[in-house]
ROSE-4610 file (N, C-alpha, C; in Angstrom, 1 decimal, always signed):
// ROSE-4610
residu = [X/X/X/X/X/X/X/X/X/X/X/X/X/X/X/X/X/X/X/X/X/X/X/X/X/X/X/X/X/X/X/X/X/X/X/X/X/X/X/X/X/X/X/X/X/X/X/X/X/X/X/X/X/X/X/X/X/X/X/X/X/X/X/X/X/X/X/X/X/X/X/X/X/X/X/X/X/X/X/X/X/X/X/X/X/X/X/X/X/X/X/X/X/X/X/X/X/X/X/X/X/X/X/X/X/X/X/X/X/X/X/X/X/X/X/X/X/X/X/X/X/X/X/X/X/X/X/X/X/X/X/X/X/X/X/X/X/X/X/X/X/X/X/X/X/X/X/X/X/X/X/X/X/X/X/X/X/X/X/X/X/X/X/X/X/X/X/X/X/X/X/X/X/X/X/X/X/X/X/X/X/X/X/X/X/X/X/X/X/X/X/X/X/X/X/X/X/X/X/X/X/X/X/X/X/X/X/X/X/X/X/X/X/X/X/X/X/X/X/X/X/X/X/X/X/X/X/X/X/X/X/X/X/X/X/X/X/X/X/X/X/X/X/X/X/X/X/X/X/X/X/X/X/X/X/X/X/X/X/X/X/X/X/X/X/X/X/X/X/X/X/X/X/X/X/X/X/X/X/X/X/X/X/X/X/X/X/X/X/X/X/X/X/X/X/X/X/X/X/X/X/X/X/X/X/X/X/X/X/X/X/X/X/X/X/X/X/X/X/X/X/X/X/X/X/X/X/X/X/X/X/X/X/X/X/X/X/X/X/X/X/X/X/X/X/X/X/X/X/X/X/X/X/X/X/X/X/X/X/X/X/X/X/X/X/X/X/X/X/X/X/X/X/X/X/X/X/X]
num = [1/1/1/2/2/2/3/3/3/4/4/4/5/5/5/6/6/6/7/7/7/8/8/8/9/9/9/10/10/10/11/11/11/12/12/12/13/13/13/14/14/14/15/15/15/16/16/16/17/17/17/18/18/18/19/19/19/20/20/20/21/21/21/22/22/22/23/23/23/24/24/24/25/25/25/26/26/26/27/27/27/28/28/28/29/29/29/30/30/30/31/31/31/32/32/32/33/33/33/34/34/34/35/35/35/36/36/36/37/37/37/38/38/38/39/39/39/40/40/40/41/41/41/42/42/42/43/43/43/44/44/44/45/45/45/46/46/46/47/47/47/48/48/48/49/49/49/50/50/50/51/51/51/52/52/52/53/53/53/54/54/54/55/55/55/56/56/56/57/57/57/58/58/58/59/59/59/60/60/60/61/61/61/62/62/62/63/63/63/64/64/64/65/65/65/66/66/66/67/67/67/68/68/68/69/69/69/70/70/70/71/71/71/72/72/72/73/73/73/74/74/74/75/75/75/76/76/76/77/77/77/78/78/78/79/79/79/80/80/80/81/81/81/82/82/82/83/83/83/84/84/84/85/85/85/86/86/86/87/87/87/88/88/88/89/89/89/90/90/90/91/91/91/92/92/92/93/93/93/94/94/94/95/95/95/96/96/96/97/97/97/98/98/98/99/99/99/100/100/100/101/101/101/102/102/102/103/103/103/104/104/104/105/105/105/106/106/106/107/107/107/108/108/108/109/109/109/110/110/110/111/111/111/112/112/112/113/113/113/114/114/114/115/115/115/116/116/116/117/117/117/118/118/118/119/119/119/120/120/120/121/121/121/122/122/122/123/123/123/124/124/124/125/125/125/126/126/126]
x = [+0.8/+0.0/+0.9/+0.8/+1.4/+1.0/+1.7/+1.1/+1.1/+0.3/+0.0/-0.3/+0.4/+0.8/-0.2/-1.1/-1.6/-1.0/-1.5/-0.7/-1.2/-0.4/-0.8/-0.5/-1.4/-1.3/-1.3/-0.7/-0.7/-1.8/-2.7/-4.1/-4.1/-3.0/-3.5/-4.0/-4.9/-5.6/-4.9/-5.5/-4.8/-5.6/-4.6/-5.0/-4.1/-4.4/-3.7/-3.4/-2.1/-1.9/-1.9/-3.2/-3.3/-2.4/-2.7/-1.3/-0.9/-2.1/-1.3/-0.6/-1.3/+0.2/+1.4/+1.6/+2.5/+3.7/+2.9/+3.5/+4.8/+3.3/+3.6/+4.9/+4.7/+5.8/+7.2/+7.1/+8.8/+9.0/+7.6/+8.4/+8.6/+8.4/+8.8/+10.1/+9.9/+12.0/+12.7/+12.6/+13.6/+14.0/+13.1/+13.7/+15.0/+15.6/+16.8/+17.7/+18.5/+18.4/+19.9/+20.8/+21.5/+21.5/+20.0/+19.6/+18.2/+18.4/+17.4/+16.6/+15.0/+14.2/+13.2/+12.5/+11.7/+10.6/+9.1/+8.1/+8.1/+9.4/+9.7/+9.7/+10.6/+10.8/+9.4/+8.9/+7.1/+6.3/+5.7/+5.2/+3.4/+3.1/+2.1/+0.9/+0.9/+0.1/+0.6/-0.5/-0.1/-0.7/+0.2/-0.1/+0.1/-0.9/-1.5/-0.7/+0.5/+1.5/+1.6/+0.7/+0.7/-0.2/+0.1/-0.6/-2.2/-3.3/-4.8/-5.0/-5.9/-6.3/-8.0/-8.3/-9.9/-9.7/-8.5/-8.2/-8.6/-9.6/-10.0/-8.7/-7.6/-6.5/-5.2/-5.2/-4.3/-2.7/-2.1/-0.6/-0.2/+0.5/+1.4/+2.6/+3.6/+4.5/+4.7/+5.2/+4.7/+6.6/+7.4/+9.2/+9.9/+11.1/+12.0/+13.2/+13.4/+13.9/+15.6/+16.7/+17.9/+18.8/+19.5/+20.5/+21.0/+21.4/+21.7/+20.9/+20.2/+19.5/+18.0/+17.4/+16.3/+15.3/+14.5/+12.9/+12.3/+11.2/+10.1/+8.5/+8.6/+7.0/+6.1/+5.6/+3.9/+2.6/+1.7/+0.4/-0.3/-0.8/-2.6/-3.7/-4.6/-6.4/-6.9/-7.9/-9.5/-10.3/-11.7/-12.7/-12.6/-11.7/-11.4/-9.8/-9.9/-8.6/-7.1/-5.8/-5.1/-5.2/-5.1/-5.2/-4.1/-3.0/-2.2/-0.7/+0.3/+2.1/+2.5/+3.0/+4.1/+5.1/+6.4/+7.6/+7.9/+8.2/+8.0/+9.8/+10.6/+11.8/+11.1/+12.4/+11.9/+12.4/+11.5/+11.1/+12.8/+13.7/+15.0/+15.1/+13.9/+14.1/+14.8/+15.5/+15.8/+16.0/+15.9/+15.9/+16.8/+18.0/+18.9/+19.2/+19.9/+20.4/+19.2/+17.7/+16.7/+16.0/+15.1/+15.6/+13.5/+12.9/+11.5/+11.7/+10.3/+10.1/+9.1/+8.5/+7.5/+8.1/+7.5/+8.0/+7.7/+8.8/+8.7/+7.4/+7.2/+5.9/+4.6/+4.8/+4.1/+3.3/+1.9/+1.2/+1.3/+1.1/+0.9/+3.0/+2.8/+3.7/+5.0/+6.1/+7.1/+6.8/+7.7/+7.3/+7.9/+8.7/+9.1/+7.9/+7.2/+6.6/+4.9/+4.8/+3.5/+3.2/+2.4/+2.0/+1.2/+1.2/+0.5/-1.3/-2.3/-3.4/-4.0/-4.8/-5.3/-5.8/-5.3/-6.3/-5.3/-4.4/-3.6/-3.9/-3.4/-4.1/-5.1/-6.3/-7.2/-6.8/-7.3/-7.2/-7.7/-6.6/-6.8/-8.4/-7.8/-9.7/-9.1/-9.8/-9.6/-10.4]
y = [-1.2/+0.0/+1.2/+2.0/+3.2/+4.3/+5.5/+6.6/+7.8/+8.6/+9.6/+10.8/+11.7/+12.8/+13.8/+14.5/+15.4/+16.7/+17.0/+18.1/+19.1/+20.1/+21.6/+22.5/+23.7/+24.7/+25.6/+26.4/+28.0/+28.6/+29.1/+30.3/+30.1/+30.9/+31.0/+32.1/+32.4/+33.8/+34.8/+35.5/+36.1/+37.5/+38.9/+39.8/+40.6/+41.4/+42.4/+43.6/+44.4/+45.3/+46.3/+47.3/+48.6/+49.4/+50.3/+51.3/+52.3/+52.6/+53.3/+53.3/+52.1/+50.6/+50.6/+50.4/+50.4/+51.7/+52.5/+53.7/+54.4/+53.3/+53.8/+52.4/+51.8/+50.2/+50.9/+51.6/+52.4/+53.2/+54.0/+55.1/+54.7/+53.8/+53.0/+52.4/+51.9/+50.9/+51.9/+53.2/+54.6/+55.4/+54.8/+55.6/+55.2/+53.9/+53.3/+54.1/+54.9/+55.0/+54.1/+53.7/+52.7/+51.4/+51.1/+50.2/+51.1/+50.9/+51.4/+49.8/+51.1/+49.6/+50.8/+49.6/+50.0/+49.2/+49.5/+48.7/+47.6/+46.8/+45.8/+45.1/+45.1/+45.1/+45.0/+45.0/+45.1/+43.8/+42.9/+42.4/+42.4/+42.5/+43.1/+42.1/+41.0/+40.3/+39.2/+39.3/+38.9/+38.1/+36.7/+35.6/+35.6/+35.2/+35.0/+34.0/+33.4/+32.4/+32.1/+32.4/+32.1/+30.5/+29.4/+28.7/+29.3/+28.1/+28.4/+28.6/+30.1/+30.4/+31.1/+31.5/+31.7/+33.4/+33.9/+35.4/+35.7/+37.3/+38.1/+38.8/+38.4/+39.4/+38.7/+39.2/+38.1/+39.1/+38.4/+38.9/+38.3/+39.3/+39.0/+39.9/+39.2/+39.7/+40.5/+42.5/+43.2/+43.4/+43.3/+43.8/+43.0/+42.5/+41.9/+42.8/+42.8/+44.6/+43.9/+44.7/+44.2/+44.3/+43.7/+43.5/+42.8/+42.6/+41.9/+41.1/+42.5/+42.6/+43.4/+42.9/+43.7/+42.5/+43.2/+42.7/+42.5/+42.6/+42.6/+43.2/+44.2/+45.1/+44.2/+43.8/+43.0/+43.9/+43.3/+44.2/+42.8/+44.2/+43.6/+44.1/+42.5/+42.7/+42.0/+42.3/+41.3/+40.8/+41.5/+41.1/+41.6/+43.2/+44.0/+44.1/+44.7/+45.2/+45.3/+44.8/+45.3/+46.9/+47.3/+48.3/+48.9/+48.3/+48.8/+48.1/+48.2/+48.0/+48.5/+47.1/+47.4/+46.4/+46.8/+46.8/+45.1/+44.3/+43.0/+42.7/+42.0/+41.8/+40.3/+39.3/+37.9/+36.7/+36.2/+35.2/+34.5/+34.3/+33.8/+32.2/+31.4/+30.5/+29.6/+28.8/+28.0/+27.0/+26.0/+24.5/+23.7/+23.1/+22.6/+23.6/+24.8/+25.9/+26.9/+26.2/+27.5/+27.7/+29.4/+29.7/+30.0/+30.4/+30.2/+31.9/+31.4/+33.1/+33.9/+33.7/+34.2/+35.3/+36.2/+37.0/+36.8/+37.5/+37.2/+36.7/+36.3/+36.2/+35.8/+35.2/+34.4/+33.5/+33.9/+32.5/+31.0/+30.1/+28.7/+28.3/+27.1/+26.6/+27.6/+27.1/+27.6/+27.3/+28.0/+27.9/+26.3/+25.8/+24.4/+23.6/+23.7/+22.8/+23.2/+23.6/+24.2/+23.8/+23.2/+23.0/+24.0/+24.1/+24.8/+24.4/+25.2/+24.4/+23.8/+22.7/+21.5/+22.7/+22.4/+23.1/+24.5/+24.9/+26.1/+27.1/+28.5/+29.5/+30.1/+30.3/+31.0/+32.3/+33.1/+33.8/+35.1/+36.4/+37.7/+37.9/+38.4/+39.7/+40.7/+41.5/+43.3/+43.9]
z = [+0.0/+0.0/+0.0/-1.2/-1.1/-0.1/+0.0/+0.9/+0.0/-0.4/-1.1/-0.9/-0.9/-0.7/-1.2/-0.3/-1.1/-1.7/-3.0/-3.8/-3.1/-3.0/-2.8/-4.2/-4.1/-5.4/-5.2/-6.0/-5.9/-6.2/-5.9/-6.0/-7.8/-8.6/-10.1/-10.2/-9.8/-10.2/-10.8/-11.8/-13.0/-12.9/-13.2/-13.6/-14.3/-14.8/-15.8/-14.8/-15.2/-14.2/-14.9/-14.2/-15.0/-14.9/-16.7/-16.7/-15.4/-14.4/-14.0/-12.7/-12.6/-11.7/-12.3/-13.0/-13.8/-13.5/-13.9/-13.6/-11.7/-11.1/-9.4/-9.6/-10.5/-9.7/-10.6/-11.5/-12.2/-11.4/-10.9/-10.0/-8.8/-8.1/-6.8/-7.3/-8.0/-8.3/-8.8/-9.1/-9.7/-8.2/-7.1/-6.2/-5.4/-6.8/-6.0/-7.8/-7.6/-8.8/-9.0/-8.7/-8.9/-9.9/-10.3/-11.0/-12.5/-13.4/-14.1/-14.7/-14.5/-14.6/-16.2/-16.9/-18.0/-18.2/-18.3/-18.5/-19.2/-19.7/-19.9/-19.2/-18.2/-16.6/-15.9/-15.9/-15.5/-16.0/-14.9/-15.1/-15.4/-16.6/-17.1/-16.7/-16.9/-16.4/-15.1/-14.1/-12.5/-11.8/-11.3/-11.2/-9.3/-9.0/-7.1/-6.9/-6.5/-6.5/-5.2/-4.2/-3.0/-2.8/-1.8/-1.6/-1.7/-2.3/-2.8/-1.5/-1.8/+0.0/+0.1/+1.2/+1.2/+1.1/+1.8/+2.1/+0.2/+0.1/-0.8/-1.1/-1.1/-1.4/-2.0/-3.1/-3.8/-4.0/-4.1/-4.7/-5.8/-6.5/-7.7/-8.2/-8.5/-8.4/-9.8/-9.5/-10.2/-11.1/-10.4/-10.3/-9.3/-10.1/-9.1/-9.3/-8.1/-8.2/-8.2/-8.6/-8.7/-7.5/-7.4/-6.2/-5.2/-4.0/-3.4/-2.1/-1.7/-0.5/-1.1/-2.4/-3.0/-2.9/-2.8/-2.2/-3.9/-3.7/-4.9/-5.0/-6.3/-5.9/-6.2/-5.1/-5.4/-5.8/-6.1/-7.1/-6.1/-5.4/-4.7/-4.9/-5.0/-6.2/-4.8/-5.4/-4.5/-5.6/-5.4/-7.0/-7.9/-8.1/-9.0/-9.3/-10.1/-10.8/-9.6/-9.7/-8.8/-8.6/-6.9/-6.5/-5.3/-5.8/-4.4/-5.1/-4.6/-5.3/-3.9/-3.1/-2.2/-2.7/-1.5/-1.8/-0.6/-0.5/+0.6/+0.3/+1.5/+1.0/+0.3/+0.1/-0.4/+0.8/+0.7/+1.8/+1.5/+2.9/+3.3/+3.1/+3.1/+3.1/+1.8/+1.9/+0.5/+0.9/-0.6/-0.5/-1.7/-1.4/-2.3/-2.9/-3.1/-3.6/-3.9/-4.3/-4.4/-3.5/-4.1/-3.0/-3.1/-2.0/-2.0/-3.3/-3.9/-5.0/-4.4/-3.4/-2.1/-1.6/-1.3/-0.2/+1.0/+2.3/+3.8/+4.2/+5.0/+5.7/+4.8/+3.8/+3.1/+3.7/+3.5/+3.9/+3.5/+3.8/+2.7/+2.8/+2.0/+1.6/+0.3/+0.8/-0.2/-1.7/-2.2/-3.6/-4.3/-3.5/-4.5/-3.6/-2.8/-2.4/-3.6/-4.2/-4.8/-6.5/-6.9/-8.5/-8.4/-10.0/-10.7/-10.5/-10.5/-10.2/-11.4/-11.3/-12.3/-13.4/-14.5/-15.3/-15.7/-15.3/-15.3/-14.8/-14.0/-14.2/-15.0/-14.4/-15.0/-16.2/-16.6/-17.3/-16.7/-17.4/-16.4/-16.6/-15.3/-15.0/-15.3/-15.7/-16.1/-14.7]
């Protein structure tokens, strides 16, 4: 008799990050000006990568900001459109040289412990 592991997944939930998020997440990473960043650099569409949860507040990672000791701008939604871009360092933990893609204080499981959910991410909401 085998023993079977239940899978865990990452949320998925999908949104598109409006332009003028966009805007606050270049002008948030320019205030290091040591590094130049460009809407290329910007993650346009934004994936909830946190263990599947009941919390109305999702994250997705908007900029991985450059350097040694640099965190990452997250883009936080609910039922609508992302409405907020803060700055989180990235979660310290790692496993066999990688390292969790979570930021600190992450609810749910690390990121190597997490599949994608059955079916793939959904598709953005506007």
């Amino acid at each position: 008799m085998s023993l079977q592991r239940t899978q865990r997944f990452i949320c998925g939930r999908q949104s598109l990050l409006p332009d003028g998020l966009v805007r606050t997440v270049l002008d948030l990473a320019r205030a290091d000006d040591q590094y130049a960043y460009t809407r290329e650099d910007v993650f346009a569409t934004l994936v909830c990568a946190i263990e599947a949860h009941e919390s109305p507040v999702h994250y997705g990672a908007a900029l991985n900001l450059r350097g040694p000791e640099a965190g990452t701008l997250w883009a936080l939604w609910g039922d609508g459109p992302p409405n907020a871009v803060i700055e989180i360092p990235d979660c310290t933990v790692g496993m066999h040289e990688d390292a969790c893609s979570e930021f600190l204080g992450h609810p749910g499981g690390h990121s190597w412990e997490l599949a994608d959910p059955p079916g793939g991410a959904g598709a953005p909401s506007v």
